[in-house]
C-alpha positions in Angstrom: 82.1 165.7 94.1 81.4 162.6 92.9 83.0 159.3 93.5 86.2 157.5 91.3 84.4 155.2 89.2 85.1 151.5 90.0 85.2 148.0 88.3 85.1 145.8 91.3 81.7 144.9 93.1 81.2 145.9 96.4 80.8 142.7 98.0 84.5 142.1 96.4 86.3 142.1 100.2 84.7 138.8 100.2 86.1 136.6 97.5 89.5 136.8 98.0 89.9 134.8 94.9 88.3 137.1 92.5 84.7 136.2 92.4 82.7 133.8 94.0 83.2 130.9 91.8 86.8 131.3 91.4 86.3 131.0 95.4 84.7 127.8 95.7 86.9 126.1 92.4 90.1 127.4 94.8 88.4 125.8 98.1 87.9 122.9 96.6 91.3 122.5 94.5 93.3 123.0 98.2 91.1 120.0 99.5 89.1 121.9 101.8 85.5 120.1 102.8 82.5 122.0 102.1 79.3 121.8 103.0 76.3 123.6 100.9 72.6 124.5 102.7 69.6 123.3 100.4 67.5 125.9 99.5 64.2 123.1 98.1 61.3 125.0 98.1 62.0 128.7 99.9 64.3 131.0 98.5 64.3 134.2 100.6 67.2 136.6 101.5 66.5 135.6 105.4 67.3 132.1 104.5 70.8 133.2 102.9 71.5 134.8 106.3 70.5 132.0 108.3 72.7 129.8 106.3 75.3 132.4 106.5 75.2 132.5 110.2 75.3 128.5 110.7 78.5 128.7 108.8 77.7 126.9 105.2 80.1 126.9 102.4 77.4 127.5 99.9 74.0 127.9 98.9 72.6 125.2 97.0 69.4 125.6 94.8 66.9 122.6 94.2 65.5 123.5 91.2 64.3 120.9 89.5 61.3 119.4 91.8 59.8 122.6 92.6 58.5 126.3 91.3 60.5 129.0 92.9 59.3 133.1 92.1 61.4 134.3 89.8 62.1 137.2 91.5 62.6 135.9 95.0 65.1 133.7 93.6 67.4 136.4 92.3 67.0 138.1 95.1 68.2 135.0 97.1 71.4 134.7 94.7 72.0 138.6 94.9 72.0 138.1 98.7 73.6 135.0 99.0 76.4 136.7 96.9 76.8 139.8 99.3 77.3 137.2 102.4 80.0 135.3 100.9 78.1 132.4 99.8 78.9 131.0 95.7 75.3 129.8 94.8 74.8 126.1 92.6 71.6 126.1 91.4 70.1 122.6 89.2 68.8 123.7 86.0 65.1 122.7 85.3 66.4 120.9 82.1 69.3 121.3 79.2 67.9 124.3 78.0 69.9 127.6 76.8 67.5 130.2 78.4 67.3 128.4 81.4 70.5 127.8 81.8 71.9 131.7 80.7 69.1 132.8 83.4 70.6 130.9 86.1 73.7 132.4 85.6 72.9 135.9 84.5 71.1 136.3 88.0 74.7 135.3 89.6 74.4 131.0 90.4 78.1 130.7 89.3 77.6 126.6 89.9 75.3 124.6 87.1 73.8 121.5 88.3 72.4 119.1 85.2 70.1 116.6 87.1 70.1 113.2 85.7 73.5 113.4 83.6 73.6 110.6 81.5 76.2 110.6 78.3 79.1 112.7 77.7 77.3 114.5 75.1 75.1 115.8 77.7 77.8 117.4 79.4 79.1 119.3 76.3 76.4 120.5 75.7 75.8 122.3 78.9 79.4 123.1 78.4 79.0 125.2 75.6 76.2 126.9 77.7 78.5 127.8 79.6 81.3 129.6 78.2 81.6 132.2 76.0 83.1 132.0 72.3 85.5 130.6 71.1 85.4 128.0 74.2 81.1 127.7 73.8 78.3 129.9 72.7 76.9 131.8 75.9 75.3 135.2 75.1 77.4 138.3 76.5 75.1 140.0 79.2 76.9 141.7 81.9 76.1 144.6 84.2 73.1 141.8 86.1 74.0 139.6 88.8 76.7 138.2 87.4 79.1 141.3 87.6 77.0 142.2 90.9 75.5 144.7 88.7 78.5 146.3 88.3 79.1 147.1 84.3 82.6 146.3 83.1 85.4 148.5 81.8 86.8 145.6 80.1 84.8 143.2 78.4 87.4 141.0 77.2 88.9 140.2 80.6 85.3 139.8 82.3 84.2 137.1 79.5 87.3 135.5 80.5 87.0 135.8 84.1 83.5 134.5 83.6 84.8 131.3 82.4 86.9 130.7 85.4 83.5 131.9 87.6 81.5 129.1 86.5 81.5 125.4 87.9 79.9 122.5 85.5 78.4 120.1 88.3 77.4 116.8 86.8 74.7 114.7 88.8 74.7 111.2 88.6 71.9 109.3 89.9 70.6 106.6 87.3 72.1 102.8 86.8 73.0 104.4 82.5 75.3 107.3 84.4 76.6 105.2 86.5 77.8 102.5 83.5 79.0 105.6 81.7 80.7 107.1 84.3 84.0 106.6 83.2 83.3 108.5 79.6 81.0 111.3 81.6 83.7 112.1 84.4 86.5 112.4 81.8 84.9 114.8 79.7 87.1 118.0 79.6 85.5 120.8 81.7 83.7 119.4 84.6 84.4 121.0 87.8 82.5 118.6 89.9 80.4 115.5 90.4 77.5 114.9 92.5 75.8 111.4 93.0 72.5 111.7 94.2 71.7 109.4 96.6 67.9 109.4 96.9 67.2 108.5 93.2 70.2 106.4 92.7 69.1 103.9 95.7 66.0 103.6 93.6 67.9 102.6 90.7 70.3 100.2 91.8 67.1 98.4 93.6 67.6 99.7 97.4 65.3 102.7 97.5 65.6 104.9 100.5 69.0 102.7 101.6 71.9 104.0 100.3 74.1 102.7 102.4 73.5 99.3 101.0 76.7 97.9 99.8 74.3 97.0 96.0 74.3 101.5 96.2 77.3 102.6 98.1 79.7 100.2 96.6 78.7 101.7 92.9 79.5 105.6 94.9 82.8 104.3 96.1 83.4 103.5 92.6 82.4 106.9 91.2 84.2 108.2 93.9 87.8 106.4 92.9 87.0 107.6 89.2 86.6 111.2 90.2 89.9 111.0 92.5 91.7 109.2 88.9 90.5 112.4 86.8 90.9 115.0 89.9 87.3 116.5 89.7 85.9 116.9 93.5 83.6 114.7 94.4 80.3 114.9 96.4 76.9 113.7 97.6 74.2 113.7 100.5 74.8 111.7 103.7 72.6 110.5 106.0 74.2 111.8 108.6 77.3 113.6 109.4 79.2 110.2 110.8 78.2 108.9 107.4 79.8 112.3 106.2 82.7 111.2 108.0 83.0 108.2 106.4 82.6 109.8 102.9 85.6 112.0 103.8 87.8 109.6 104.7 87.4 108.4 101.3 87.6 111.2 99.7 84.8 113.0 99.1 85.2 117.1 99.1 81.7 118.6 99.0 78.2 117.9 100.6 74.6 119.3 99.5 73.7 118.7 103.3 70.1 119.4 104.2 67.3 121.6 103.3 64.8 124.4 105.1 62.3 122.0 105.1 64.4 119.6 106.8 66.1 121.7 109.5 62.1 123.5 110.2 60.6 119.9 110.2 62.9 118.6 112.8 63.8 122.3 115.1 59.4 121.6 115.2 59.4 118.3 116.1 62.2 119.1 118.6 60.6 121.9 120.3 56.9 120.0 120.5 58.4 116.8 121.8 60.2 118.8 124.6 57.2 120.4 125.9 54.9 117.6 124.8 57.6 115.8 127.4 55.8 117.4 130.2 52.1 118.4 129.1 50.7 114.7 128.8 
């Protein structure tokens, strides 16, 4: 006999908020703290279930540095998906295609690196949504309805708009003096200073915890907290996490694989190194 057909996905037990993006946009809006495991330079489903397991928020993909396989990528969002975990995912540049592939394979969180000028942001806007709110091309029935096809394609498209996050990244001395016109732009969900490249551009490279780098944060914090878009960045540490809390901020792209294999190795030699010399 076979089964009632079905709209919903069936990882849908696990966004109680009706997808995974609406998940992470309600999360956020109720103040909660999140904390998102770097994905820089190995995507694979094991990884997803590693991050899963250490209890991350989300999956966050570094895509602008590196070449990831196409297909172990989507495989990565598809399984990141299934375990609960709304993927963000830095587009290579402000390209449609790149951008519509991104989200066809299920990222529901755009990252523009080096976001600059408000015109930037509506352009990636109109990536983004579908007509009459932007111009992004109808493709369900991939990862971004789980592969499920829907019944109604009016209310998906809609729901789709609600899915997806626009994540601004600040992390040059021009964003920074247009900050005010970038983070009042209509339609960002969140902003992201990057600490690493900005430290470089405000003339403290590698310190951003310089008062000449984190003052200019604070500030971009206090504008994000004015407009009420959740703002985040990458600590040093978690007691500098801490202190980025207690001002405010609401999200983290913590650490990546490299990081957490480079240090559990260094770790695990040092401890028997401890007693072999």
């Amino acid at each position: 006999m076979p089964k009632p057909k079905t709209n919903k996905p069936p990882n849908a037990h696990l966004y109680p908020e009706g997808g995974p993006g609406r998940q992470l946009k309600a999360r956020l809006k109720a103040g909660e703290v999140l904390l998102g495991g770097i994905l820089g330079e190995i995507v694979r489903p094991s990884l997803v279930k590693c991050y899963q397991q250490a209890g991350f928020d989300f999956v966050y993909l570094e895509y602008e540095h590196v070449f990831f396989s196409a297909t172990d990528l989507a495989d990565t969002v598809l399984a990141a998906r299934d375990n609960g975990l709304p993927v963000i995912a830095k587009t290579p540049q402000l390209e449609r295609a790149a951008v519509a592939k991104l989200l066809e394979c299920g990222v529901v969180g755009i990252q523009l690196p080096r976001t600059e000028t408000r015109a930037e942001v509506e352009t990636l806007l109109d990536y983004l949504k579908f007509p009459p709110n932007g111009t992004r091309a109808a493709a369900p029935g991939y990862g971004n309805s789980d592969f499920v096809v829907p019944e109604d394609a009016r209310a998906w498209l809609q729901e789709q708009d609600e899915e997806v996050s626009l994540v601004i990244h600040i992390e040059t001395k021009k964003a920074y003096e247009n900050a005010d016109e970038i983070i009042s732009t209509p339609g960002i969900d969140m902003v992201y200073v990057g600490p690493g490249d900005f430290s470089v551009e405000m003339g403290q490279p590698g310190n951003p915890e310089h008062p000449e780098v984190r003052g200019p944060m604070a500030e971009i914090l206090a504008l994000c907290k004015q407009y009420g878009v959740p703002f985040g960045t990458t600590a040093i540490n978690a007691e500098a996490g801490r202190g980025w809390v207690e001002e405010g901020a609401l999200f983290f792209e913590a650490a990546d694989e490299l990081e957490f294999i480079r240090e559990g190795a260094t770790n695990l030699v040092d401890a028997y190194r401890g007693f072999i010399s």
